[in-house]
C-alpha positions as CSV (number, residue, x, y, z in Angstrom):
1,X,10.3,111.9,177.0
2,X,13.1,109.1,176.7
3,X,15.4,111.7,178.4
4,X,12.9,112.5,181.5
5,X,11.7,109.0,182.4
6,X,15.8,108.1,182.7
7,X,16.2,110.9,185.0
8,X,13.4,110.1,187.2
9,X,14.5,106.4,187.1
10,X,18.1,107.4,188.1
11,X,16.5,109.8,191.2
12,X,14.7,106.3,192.5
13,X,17.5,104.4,192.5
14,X,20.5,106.5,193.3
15,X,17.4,107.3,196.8
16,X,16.9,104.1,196.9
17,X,20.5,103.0,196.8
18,X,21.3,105.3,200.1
19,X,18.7,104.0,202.0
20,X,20.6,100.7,201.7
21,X,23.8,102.2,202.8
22,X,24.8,101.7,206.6
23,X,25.9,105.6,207.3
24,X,27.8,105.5,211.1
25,X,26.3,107.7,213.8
26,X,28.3,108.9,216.6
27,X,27.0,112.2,218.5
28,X,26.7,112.0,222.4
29,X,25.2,113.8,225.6
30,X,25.8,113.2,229.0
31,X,22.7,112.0,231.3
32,X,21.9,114.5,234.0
33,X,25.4,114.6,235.2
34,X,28.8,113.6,236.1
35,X,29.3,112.3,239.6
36,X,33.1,112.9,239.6
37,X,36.6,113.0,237.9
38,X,36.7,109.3,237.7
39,X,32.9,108.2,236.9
40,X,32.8,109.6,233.4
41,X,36.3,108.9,230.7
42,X,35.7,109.4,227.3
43,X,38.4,108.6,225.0
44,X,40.8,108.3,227.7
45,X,39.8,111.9,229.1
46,X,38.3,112.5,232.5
47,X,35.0,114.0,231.2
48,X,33.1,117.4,232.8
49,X,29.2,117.8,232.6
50,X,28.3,119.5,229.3
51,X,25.0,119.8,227.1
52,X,27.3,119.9,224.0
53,X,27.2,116.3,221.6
54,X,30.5,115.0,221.5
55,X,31.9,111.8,219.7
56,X,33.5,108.5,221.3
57,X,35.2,105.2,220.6
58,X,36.4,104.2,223.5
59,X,34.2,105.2,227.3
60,X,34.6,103.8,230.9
61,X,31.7,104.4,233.6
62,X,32.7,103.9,237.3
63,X,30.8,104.3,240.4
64,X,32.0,103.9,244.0
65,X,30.1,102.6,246.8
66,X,27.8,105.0,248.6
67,X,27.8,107.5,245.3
68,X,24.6,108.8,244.1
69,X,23.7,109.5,240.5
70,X,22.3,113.0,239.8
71,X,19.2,112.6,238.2
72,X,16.6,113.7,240.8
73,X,15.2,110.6,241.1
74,X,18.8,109.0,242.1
75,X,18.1,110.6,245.9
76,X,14.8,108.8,246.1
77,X,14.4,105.2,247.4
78,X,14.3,102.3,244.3
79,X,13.7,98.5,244.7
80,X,13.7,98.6,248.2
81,X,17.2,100.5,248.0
82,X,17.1,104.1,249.9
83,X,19.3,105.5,246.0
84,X,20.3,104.8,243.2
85,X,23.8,105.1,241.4
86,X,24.2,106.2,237.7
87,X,26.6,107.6,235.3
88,X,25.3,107.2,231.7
89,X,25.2,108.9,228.4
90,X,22.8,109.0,225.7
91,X,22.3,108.8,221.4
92,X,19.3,109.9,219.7
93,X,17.5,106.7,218.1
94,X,17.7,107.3,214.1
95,X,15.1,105.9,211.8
96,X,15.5,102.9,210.6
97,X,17.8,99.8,210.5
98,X,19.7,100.9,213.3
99,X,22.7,98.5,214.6
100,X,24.6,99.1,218.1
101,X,28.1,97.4,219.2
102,X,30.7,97.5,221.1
103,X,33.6,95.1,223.6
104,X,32.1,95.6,226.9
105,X,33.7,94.7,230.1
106,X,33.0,94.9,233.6
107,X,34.9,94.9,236.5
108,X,34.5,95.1,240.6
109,X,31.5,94.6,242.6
110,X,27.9,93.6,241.9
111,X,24.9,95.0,242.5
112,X,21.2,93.7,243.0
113,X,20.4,95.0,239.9
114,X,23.0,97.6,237.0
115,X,22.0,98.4,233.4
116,X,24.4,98.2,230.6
117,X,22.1,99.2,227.2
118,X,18.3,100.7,227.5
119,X,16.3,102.1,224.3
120,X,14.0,105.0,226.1
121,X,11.0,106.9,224.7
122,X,11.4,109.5,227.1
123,X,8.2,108.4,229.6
124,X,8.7,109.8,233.4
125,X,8.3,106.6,235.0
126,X,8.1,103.2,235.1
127,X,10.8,100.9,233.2
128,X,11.7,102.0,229.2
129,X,10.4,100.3,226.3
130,X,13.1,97.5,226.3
131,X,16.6,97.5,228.7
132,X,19.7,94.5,229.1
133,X,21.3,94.4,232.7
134,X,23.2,92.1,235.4
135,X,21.8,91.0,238.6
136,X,24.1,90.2,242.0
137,X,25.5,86.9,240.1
138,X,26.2,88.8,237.1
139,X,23.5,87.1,235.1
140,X,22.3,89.0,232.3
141,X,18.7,90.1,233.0
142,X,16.0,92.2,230.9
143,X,13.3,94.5,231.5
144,X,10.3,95.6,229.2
145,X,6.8,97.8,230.3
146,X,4.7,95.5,232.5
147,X,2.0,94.6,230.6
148,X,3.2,96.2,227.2
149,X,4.7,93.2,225.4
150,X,3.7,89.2,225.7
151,X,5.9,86.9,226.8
152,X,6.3,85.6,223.2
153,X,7.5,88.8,222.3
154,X,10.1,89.9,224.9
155,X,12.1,86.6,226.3
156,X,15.6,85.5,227.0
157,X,16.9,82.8,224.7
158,X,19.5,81.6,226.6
159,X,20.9,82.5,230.1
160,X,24.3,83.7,230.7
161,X,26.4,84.7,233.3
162,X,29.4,87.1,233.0
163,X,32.9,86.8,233.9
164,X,34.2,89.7,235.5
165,X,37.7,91.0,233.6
166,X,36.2,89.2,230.3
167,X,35.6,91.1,227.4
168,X,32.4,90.6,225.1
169,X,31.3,92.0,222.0
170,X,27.7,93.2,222.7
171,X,25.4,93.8,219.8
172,X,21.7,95.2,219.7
173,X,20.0,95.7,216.2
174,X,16.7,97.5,216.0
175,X,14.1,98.7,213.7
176,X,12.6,101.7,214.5
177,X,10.4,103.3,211.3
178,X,8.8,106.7,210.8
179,X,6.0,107.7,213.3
180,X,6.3,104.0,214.4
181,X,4.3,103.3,217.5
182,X,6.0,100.2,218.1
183,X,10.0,99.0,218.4
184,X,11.7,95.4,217.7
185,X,15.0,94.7,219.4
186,X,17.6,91.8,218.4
187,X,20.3,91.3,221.5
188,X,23.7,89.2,220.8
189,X,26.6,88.5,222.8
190,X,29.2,87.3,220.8
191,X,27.6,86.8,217.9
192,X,25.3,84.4,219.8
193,X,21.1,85.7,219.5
194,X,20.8,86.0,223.2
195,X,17.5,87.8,223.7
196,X,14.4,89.3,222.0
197,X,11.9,92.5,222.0
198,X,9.5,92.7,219.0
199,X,6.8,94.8,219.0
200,X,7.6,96.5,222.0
201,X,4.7,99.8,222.2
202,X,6.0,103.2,222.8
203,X,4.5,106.0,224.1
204,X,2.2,108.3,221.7
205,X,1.6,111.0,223.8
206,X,4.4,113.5,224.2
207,X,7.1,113.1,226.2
208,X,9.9,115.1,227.6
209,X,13.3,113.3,226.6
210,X,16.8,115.0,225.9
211,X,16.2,114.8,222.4
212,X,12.9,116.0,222.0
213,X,9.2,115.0,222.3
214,X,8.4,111.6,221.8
215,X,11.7,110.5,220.3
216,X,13.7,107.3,221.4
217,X,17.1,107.3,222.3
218,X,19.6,104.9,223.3
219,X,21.4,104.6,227.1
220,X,24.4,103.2,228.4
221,X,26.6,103.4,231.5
222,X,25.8,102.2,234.8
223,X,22.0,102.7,236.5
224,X,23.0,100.7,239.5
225,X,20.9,99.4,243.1
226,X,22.3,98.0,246.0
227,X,25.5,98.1,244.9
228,X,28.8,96.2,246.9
229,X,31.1,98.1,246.3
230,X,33.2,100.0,243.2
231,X,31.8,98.9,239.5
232,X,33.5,99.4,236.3
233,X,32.0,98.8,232.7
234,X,34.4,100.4,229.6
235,X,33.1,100.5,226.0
236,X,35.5,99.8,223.6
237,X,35.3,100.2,219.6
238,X,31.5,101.5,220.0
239,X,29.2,101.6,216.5
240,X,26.1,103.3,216.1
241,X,25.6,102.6,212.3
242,X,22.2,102.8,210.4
243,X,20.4,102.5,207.4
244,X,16.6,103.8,206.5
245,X,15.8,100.9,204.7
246,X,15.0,98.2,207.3
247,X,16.3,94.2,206.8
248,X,14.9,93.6,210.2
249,X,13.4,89.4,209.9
250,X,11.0,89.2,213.0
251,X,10.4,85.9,214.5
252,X,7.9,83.7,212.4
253,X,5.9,82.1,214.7
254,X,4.1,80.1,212.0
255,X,6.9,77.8,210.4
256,X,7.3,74.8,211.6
257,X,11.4,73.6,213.2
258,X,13.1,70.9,213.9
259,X,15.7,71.5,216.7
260,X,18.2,69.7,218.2
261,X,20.4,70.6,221.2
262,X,23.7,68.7,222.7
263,X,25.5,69.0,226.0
264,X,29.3,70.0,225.9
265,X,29.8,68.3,229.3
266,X,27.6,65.2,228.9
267,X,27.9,63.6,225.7
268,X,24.7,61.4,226.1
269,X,21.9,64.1,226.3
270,X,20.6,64.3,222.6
271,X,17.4,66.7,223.0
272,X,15.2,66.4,219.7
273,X,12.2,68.7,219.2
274,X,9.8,69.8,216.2
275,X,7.3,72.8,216.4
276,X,5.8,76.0,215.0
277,X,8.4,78.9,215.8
278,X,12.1,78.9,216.0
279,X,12.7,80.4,219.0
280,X,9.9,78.9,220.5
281,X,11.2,75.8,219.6
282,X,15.0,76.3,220.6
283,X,13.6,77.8,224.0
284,X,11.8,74.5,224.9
285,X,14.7,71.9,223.6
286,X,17.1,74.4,225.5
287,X,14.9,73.9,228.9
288,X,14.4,70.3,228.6
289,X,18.4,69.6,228.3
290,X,19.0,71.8,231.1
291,X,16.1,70.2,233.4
292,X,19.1,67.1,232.5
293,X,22.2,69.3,233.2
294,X,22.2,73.0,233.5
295,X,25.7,73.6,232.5
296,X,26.8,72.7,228.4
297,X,23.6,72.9,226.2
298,X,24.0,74.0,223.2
299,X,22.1,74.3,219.8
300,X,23.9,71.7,217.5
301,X,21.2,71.9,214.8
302,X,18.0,73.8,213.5
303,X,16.4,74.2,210.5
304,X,12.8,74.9,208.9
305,X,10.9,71.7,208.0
306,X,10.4,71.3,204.3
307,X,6.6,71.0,203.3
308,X,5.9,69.0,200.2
Protein backbone atom coordinates (compact mmCIF):
# COMPACT_ATOMS: atom_id res chain seq x y z
CA UNK A 1 0.00 0.00 0.00
CA UNK A 2 3.27 1.96 1.09
CA UNK A 3 4.58 1.16 -2.44
CA UNK A 4 1.23 2.69 -4.36
CA UNK A 5 0.66 5.81 -2.45
CA UNK A 6 4.68 6.74 -3.33
CA UNK A 7 3.88 6.21 -6.85
CA UNK A 8 0.83 8.25 -7.04
CA UNK A 9 2.69 10.94 -4.92
CA UNK A 10 5.71 10.91 -7.43
CA UNK A 11 2.94 11.16 -10.58
CA UNK A 12 1.62 14.64 -8.71
CA UNK A 13 4.66 16.00 -8.38
CA UNK A 14 6.83 15.03 -11.30
CA UNK A 15 2.98 16.76 -13.23
CA UNK A 16 3.16 19.23 -11.09
CA UNK A 17 6.83 19.99 -11.49
CA UNK A 18 6.28 20.46 -15.57
CA UNK A 19 3.59 22.69 -15.17
CA UNK A 20 6.16 24.99 -13.55
CA UNK A 21 8.63 24.58 -16.32
CA UNK A 22 8.72 27.50 -18.96
CA UNK A 23 8.80 25.11 -22.30
CA UNK A 24 9.73 27.67 -25.50
CA UNK A 25 7.13 27.95 -28.29
CA UNK A 26 8.12 28.86 -31.71
CA UNK A 27 5.74 27.70 -34.73
CA UNK A 28 4.56 30.48 -37.16
CA UNK A 29 1.97 31.25 -40.10
CA UNK A 30 1.84 34.01 -42.34
CA UNK A 31 -1.40 36.36 -42.14
CA UNK A 32 -3.32 36.37 -45.41
CA UNK A 33 -0.35 37.13 -47.41
CA UNK A 34 2.91 38.50 -48.51
CA UNK A 35 2.79 41.80 -50.33
CA UNK A 36 6.32 41.36 -51.92
CA UNK A 37 10.04 40.13 -51.91
CA UNK A 38 10.88 42.78 -49.41
CA UNK A 39 7.75 43.08 -46.97
CA UNK A 40 8.22 39.63 -45.30
CA UNK A 41 12.33 38.39 -44.14
CA UNK A 42 12.49 35.73 -41.87
CA UNK A 43 15.76 34.76 -40.58
CA UNK A 44 17.47 36.84 -43.09
CA UNK A 45 15.40 35.09 -46.01
CA UNK A 46 13.00 36.92 -48.27
CA UNK A 47 9.92 34.92 -47.29
CA UNK A 48 6.93 33.43 -49.94
CA UNK A 49 3.22 33.04 -48.84
CA UNK A 50 2.83 29.52 -47.29
CA UNK A 51 0.17 27.81 -44.92
CA UNK A 52 3.04 25.68 -43.46
CA UNK A 53 4.28 26.69 -39.51
CA UNK A 54 7.77 27.65 -39.73
CA UNK A 55 10.19 28.80 -36.87
CA UNK A 56 11.98 32.33 -36.33
CA UNK A 57 14.47 34.33 -34.41
CA UNK A 58 15.09 37.03 -36.18
CA UNK A 59 11.94 38.81 -38.70
CA UNK A 60 11.72 42.25 -40.47
CA UNK A 61 8.17 43.63 -41.85
CA UNK A 62 8.40 46.55 -44.44
CA UNK A 63 5.75 48.25 -46.29
CA UNK A 64 6.13 50.95 -48.88
CA UNK A 65 3.95 53.83 -49.45
CA UNK A 66 0.78 53.20 -51.46
CA UNK A 67 1.08 49.14 -50.81
CA UNK A 68 -1.97 47.40 -49.74
CA UNK A 69 -2.11 44.44 -47.33
CA UNK A 70 -3.97 41.36 -48.65
CA UNK A 71 -6.50 40.62 -46.27
CA UNK A 72 -9.76 41.51 -47.88
CA UNK A 73 -10.53 44.03 -45.71
CA UNK A 74 -7.05 45.87 -46.53
CA UNK A 75 -8.93 47.24 -49.98
CA UNK A 76 -11.75 48.67 -47.93
CA UNK A 77 -11.66 52.23 -46.41
CA UNK A 78 -10.43 52.37 -42.40
CA UNK A 79 -10.26 55.38 -40.08
CA UNK A 80 -11.11 57.69 -42.61
CA UNK A 81 -8.10 56.15 -44.76
CA UNK A 82 -9.48 54.73 -48.34
CA UNK A 83 -6.71 51.07 -47.25
CA UNK A 84 -5.01 49.71 -45.13
CA UNK A 85 -1.25 48.33 -45.24
CA UNK A 86 -0.25 44.99 -43.48
CA UNK A 87 2.33 42.33 -43.43
CA UNK A 88 2.02 40.29 -40.26
CA UNK A 89 2.34 36.85 -38.94
CA UNK A 90 0.74 34.92 -36.33
CA UNK A 91 1.28 32.13 -33.06
CA UNK A 92 -1.30 30.23 -31.61
CA UNK A 93 -1.95 31.49 -27.93
CA UNK A 94 -0.94 28.35 -25.44
CA UNK A 95 -2.58 27.82 -22.18
CA UNK A 96 -1.26 29.29 -19.49
CA UNK A 97 1.65 31.54 -18.20
CA UNK A 98 2.49 32.61 -21.52
CA UNK A 99 5.59 35.24 -21.84
CA UNK A 100 6.35 37.13 -25.32
CA UNK A 101 9.78 39.10 -26.11
CA UNK A 102 11.74 40.35 -28.36
CA UNK A 103 14.39 43.85 -29.47
CA UNK A 104 12.07 45.67 -31.70
CA UNK A 105 12.98 48.50 -33.89
CA UNK A 106 11.48 50.68 -36.19
CA UNK A 107 12.61 52.60 -38.87
CA UNK A 108 11.13 55.27 -41.75
CA UNK A 109 7.96 56.93 -41.92
CA UNK A 110 4.91 57.18 -39.54
CA UNK A 111 1.66 56.51 -39.95
CA UNK A 112 -1.68 57.82 -38.31
CA UNK A 113 -1.98 54.74 -36.64
CA UNK A 114 0.60 50.90 -37.06
CA UNK A 115 0.34 47.95 -34.72
CA UNK A 116 3.36 46.20 -33.42
CA UNK A 117 1.77 43.16 -30.94
CA UNK A 118 -2.24 42.21 -30.89
CA UNK A 119 -3.65 39.01 -28.86
CA UNK A 120 -6.86 38.08 -31.21
CA UNK A 121 -9.74 35.71 -30.53
CA UNK A 122 -10.54 35.47 -33.96
CA UNK A 123 -13.97 37.93 -34.03
CA UNK A 124 -14.71 39.38 -37.73
CA UNK A 125 -14.75 42.84 -36.67
CA UNK A 126 -14.24 45.45 -34.50
CA UNK A 127 -10.76 45.86 -32.56
CA UNK A 128 -9.19 42.39 -30.82
CA UNK A 129 -9.31 41.73 -27.25
CA UNK A 130 -6.18 43.74 -26.34
CA UNK A 131 -3.43 45.43 -29.16
CA UNK A 132 0.06 47.92 -28.53
CA UNK A 133 0.70 50.40 -31.52
CA UNK A 134 2.37 53.93 -32.51
CA UNK A 135 0.52 56.90 -33.59
CA UNK A 136 2.05 59.75 -36.24
CA UNK A 137 4.52 60.92 -33.31
CA UNK A 138 5.47 57.55 -32.59
CA UNK A 139 3.81 57.38 -29.26
CA UNK A 140 2.97 54.12 -28.10
CA UNK A 141 -0.85 53.85 -28.16
CA UNK A 142 -3.40 50.83 -27.14
CA UNK A 143 -6.58 49.49 -28.13
CA UNK A 144 -9.14 47.13 -26.28
CA UNK A 145 -13.15 46.28 -27.33
CA UNK A 146 -15.16 49.41 -26.72
CA UNK A 147 -17.09 48.79 -23.99
CA UNK A 148 -15.44 45.39 -22.98
CA UNK A 149 -12.99 46.40 -20.29
CA UNK A 150 -13.17 49.51 -17.57
CA UNK A 151 -10.84 52.01 -17.61
CA UNK A 152 -9.27 50.58 -14.44
CA UNK A 153 -8.61 47.57 -16.26
CA UNK A 154 -7.04 48.48 -19.51
CA UNK A 155 -4.74 51.86 -19.07
CA UNK A 156 -1.45 53.22 -20.01
CA UNK A 157 0.94 53.64 -17.02
CA UNK A 158 3.17 55.86 -18.50
CA UNK A 159 3.53 57.52 -21.96
CA UNK A 160 6.32 57.02 -24.33
CA UNK A 161 7.50 58.04 -27.34
CA UNK A 162 9.94 56.07 -29.64
CA UNK A 163 13.08 56.91 -31.21
CA UNK A 164 13.25 55.85 -34.61
CA UNK A 165 16.76 53.60 -35.24
CA UNK A 166 16.56 52.73 -31.28
CA UNK A 167 16.21 49.37 -30.28
CA UNK A 168 13.89 48.15 -27.38
CA UNK A 169 13.33 45.04 -25.67
CA UNK A 170 9.39 44.62 -25.81
CA UNK A 171 7.84 42.24 -23.37
CA UNK A 172 4.02 41.13 -23.04
CA UNK A 173 3.22 38.40 -20.31
CA UNK A 174 -0.29 36.87 -20.26
CA UNK A 175 -2.45 34.43 -18.55
CA UNK A 176 -4.73 32.78 -20.56
CA UNK A 177 -6.32 29.43 -18.59
CA UNK A 178 -8.47 26.55 -19.89
CA UNK A 179 -11.98 27.47 -21.43
CA UNK A 180 -11.09 30.97 -19.91
CA UNK A 181 -13.65 33.63 -21.01
CA UNK A 182 -11.46 36.33 -20.02
CA UNK A 183 -7.48 37.43 -20.75
CA UNK A 184 -4.96 39.54 -18.54
CA UNK A 185 -2.13 41.21 -20.33
CA UNK A 186 1.23 42.75 -18.67
CA UNK A 187 3.15 45.20 -21.41
CA UNK A 188 6.96 46.31 -20.65
CA UNK A 189 9.41 48.15 -22.55
CA UNK A 190 12.59 47.77 -21.21
CA UNK A 191 11.84 46.21 -18.31
CA UNK A 192 9.71 49.25 -17.37
CA UNK A 193 5.59 48.02 -16.69
CA UNK A 194 4.30 50.26 -19.38
CA UNK A 195 0.66 49.22 -19.76
CA UNK A 196 -2.12 46.99 -18.48
CA UNK A 197 -5.20 44.61 -19.77
CA UNK A 198 -6.82 42.49 -16.97
CA UNK A 199 -9.79 40.87 -17.43
CA UNK A 200 -10.15 41.62 -20.87
CA UNK A 201 -13.58 39.31 -22.24
CA UNK A 202 -13.23 37.19 -25.18
CA UNK A 203 -15.56 36.00 -27.40
CA UNK A 204 -17.61 32.66 -26.42
CA UNK A 205 -19.34 32.11 -29.45
CA UNK A 206 -17.27 30.53 -32.23
CA UNK A 207 -15.15 32.18 -34.25
CA UNK A 208 -13.22 31.58 -37.40
CA UNK A 209 -9.42 32.22 -36.65
CA UNK A 210 -6.31 30.57 -38.35
CA UNK A 211 -5.95 28.34 -35.60
CA UNK A 212 -9.30 27.15 -35.04
CA UNK A 213 -12.60 28.12 -33.45
CA UNK A 214 -12.52 30.32 -30.64
CA UNK A 215 -8.81 30.09 -29.93
CA UNK A 216 -6.50 33.25 -29.28
CA UNK A 217 -3.52 33.83 -31.07
CA UNK A 218 -0.89 36.38 -31.02
CA UNK A 219 -0.04 39.05 -34.07
CA UNK A 220 2.85 41.01 -35.11
CA UNK A 221 4.08 42.92 -38.06
CA UNK A 222 2.84 46.05 -39.35
CA UNK A 223 -1.24 46.79 -39.63
CA UNK A 224 -0.70 50.34 -40.83
CA UNK A 225 -3.22 53.71 -41.87
CA UNK A 226 -2.33 56.65 -43.39
CA UNK A 227 1.00 55.88 -43.79
CA UNK A 228 4.03 58.64 -45.07
CA UNK A 229 5.98 56.78 -46.54
CA UNK A 230 8.24 53.33 -46.19
CA UNK A 231 8.05 51.70 -42.48
CA UNK A 232 10.36 49.15 -41.13
CA UNK A 233 9.93 47.21 -37.77
CA UNK A 234 12.61 43.94 -37.34
CA UNK A 235 12.19 41.39 -34.46
CA UNK A 236 15.17 40.34 -33.08
CA UNK A 237 15.89 37.40 -30.44
CA UNK A 238 11.97 36.66 -30.40
CA UNK A 239 10.60 34.23 -27.30
CA UNK A 240 7.41 32.67 -27.03
CA UNK A 241 7.99 30.66 -23.83
CA UNK A 242 5.15 29.23 -21.51
CA UNK A 243 4.24 27.47 -18.58
CA UNK A 244 0.64 25.84 -17.56
CA UNK A 245 0.85 26.79 -14.25
CA UNK A 246 0.04 30.54 -14.05
CA UNK A 247 2.26 33.15 -11.59
CA UNK A 248 0.22 35.88 -13.14
CA UNK A 249 -0.22 38.86 -9.78
CA UNK A 250 -3.20 41.00 -11.05
CA UNK A 251 -3.37 44.49 -9.78
CA UNK A 252 -4.82 44.67 -6.13
CA UNK A 253 -6.93 47.46 -6.09
CA UNK A 254 -7.50 47.12 -2.37
CA UNK A 255 -4.01 47.76 -0.69
CA UNK A 256 -3.25 50.76 0.22
CA UNK A 257 0.46 52.73 -1.41
CA UNK A 258 2.49 55.19 -0.69
CA UNK A 259 4.17 56.63 -3.93
CA UNK A 260 6.51 59.03 -4.62
CA UNK A 261 7.70 60.36 -8.06
CA UNK A 262 10.88 62.76 -8.88
CA UNK A 263 11.70 64.74 -11.99
CA UNK A 264 15.17 63.97 -13.82
CA UNK A 265 15.20 67.57 -15.27
CA UNK A 266 13.82 69.53 -12.25
CA UNK A 267 15.24 68.64 -9.11
CA UNK A 268 12.61 70.49 -6.97
CA UNK A 269 9.30 68.64 -7.91
CA UNK A 270 8.92 65.97 -5.04
CA UNK A 271 5.24 64.47 -5.87
CA UNK A 272 4.07 62.43 -2.66
CA UNK A 273 0.87 60.43 -2.77
CA UNK A 274 -0.94 57.57 -0.53
CA UNK A 275 -4.03 55.43 -1.81
CA UNK A 276 -5.72 52.17 -2.42
CA UNK A 277 -4.08 50.55 -5.61
CA UNK A 278 -0.64 50.71 -6.97
CA UNK A 279 -1.13 51.56 -10.26
CA UNK A 280 -3.80 53.72 -9.44
CA UNK A 281 -1.71 55.41 -7.27
CA UNK A 282 1.52 55.66 -9.46
CA UNK A 283 -0.94 56.87 -12.36
CA UNK A 284 -2.14 59.91 -10.28
CA UNK A 285 1.48 60.98 -8.68
CA UNK A 286 2.75 60.43 -12.41
CA UNK A 287 -0.06 63.02 -13.75
CA UNK A 288 0.36 65.59 -11.11
CA UNK A 289 4.29 65.86 -11.70
CA UNK A 290 3.72 66.10 -15.32
CA UNK A 291 0.82 68.83 -14.96
CA UNK A 292 4.53 70.56 -13.27
CA UNK A 293 6.77 69.36 -16.17
CA UNK A 294 5.91 66.83 -18.77
CA UNK A 295 9.41 65.73 -19.54
CA UNK A 296 11.63 63.62 -16.44
CA UNK A 297 9.11 62.02 -14.01
CA UNK A 298 9.88 59.23 -12.73
CA UNK A 299 8.86 56.65 -9.89
CA UNK A 300 11.70 57.07 -7.20
CA UNK A 301 9.77 55.12 -4.66
CA UNK A 302 6.62 52.82 -3.90
CA UNK A 303 5.75 50.50 -1.52
CA UNK A 304 2.55 48.87 0.32
CA UNK A 305 1.66 50.61 3.60
CA UNK A 306 2.19 48.44 6.64
CA UNK A 307 -1.12 48.06 8.74
CA UNK A 308 -0.61 47.47 12.41
Amino acid sequence: MKKVLLIILSFFIFFSVQANEWKNKNKWKISCGVVDKESLIVNGKSKRYSKNEFKLVDVVFKLDKGEVGSCPTDKKPAGGYPYSGRQEITHKLPIGHTIFETDITIDGAPSARSTIFQIHDGRNSGAPPSWVGIDDGWKIIQKFPKGECSKENCKMLELITLETGKTYRFKAEIDYQKKAKFLSIKYYLDDKFILHHYDVPLLTKKTDGPYGPTKPYIKIGIYRIGETGTTTYTYKNLIVKTKKKSSFEKVDTSAEFIVVVKNKIDKNILIKIKGFGKEKVVEKAMNECMKKNADGCYVHYSSKVAKF
